[in-house]
C-alpha positions in Angstrom: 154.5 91.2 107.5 157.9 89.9 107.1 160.2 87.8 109.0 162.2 90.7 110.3 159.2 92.6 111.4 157.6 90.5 113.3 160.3 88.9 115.1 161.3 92.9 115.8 157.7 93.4 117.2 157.8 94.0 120.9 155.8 90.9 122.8 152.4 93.3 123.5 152.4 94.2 119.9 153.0 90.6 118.3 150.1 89.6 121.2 147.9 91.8 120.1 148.1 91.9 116.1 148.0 88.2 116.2 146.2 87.0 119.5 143.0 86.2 117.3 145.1 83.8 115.1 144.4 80.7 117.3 140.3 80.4 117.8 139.8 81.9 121.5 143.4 80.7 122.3 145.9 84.1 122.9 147.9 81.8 125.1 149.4 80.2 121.8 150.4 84.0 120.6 151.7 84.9 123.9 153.9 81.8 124.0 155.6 82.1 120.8 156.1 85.9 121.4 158.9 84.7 124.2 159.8 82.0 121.7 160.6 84.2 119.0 162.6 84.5 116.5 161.0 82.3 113.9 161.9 81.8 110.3 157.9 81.2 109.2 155.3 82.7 111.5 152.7 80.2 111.0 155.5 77.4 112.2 156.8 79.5 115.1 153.1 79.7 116.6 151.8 75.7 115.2 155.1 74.6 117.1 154.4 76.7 120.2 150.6 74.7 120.4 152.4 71.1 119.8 154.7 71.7 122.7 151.7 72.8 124.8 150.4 69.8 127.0 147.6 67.7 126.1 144.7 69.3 127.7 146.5 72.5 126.5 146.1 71.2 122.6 142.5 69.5 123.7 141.5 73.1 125.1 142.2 74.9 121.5 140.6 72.0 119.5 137.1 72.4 122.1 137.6 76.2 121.6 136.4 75.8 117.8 132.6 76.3 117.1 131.0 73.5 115.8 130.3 74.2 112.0 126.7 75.3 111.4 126.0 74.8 115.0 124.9 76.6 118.2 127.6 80.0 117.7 126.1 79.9 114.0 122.6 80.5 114.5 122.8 83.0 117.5 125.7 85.0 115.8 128.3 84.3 118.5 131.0 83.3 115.7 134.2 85.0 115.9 134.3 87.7 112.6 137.2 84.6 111.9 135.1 81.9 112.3 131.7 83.5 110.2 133.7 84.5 107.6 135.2 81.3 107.5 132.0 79.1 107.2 130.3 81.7 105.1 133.2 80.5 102.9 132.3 77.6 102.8 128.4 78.2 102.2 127.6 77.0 105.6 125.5 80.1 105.8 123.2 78.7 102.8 122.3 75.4 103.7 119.6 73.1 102.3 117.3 72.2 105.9 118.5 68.4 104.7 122.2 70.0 104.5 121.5 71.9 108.3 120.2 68.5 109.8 123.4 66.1 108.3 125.2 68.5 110.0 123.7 68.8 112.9 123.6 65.0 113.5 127.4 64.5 112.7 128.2 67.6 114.6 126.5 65.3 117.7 127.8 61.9 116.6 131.6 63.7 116.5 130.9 64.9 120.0 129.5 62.0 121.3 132.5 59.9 120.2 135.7 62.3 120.6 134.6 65.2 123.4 135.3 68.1 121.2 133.9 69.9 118.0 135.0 68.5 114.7 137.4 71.0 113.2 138.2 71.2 109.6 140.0 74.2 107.6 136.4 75.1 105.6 138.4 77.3 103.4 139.7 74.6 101.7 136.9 72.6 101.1 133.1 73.3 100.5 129.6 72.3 102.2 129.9 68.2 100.4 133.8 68.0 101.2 133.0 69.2 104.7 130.3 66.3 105.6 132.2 63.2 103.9 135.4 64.7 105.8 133.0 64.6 109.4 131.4 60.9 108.3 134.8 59.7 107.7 137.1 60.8 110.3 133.9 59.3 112.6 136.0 56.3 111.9 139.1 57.4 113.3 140.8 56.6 117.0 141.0 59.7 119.8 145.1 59.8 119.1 144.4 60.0 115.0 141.1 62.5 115.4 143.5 64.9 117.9 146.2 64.5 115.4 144.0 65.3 112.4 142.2 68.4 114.0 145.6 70.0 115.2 146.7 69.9 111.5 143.2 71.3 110.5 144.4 74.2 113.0 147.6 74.3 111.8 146.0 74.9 107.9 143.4 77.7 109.9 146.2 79.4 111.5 148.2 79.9 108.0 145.2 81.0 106.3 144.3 83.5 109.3 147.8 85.1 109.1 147.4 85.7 105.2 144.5 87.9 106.1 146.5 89.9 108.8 150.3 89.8 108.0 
């Protein structure tokens, strides 16, 4: 969709077409409908999440599955998110593959308080678990930082699929 169009979109239509853009987070769309018009799309709505407060931007990053975890393996993925990680090939793992993740899925928990988010779409099953063992490493400001960018790189990729 262009620039014109969906700026021209009526707020309950720009809601709807994209309110799955941002992982189980409509507030985002709803938001930059009243904060519309935008140049770029994907900035207009990755702008309207880095105004939001803190536990507003800590809600969205918590409201992304865990890769291969729990959602995974009883099917409870967004179509998004499965597509995403089937991407990826985190629908094929190795059982030595499922249990690194698993254990650096826990270890990112344990040490941040939400999921570790990464756009999976541009990377691959390796590039996914050095990215998680490294960014262990970080600080809480730099992790929050880095998985609002990852977003920010979701949320583009998303809107290629629906605009």
């Amino acid at each position: 969709m262009t620039e014109p169009d969906f700026n021209a979109l009526s707020s309950e239509a720009f809601v709807q077409r994209y309110a799955a853009i941002v992982e189980h987070s409509p507030w985002v769309v709803e938001r930059a409908a009243a904060r519309r018009p935008f140049a770029d799309l994907a900035e207009g709505i990755i702008a309207t999440l880095a105004d939001a407060t803190l536990d507003e931007r800590l809600s969205v990053i918590r409201a992304h599955p865990e890769l291969a975890g729990r959602a995974a393996i009883a099917g409870t993925l967004t179509v998004e998110s499965q597509s995403e990680q089937a991407s990826a090939g985190l629908d094929r793992m190795t059982p030595d593959e499922f249990e690194r993740f698993h254990a650096l899925n826990a270890a990112y928990r344990a040490r941040f308080g939400f999921p570790f988010v990464i756009c999976v779409r541009r990377t691959d099953r390796a590039g996914i678990l050095r990215a998680m063992a490294e960014r262990l490493g970080n600080d809480d400001a730099t992790e929050m930082a880095t998985a609002l960018e990852e977003i920010g790189h979701i949320v583009r990729l998303r809107l290629e699929t629906v605009a």
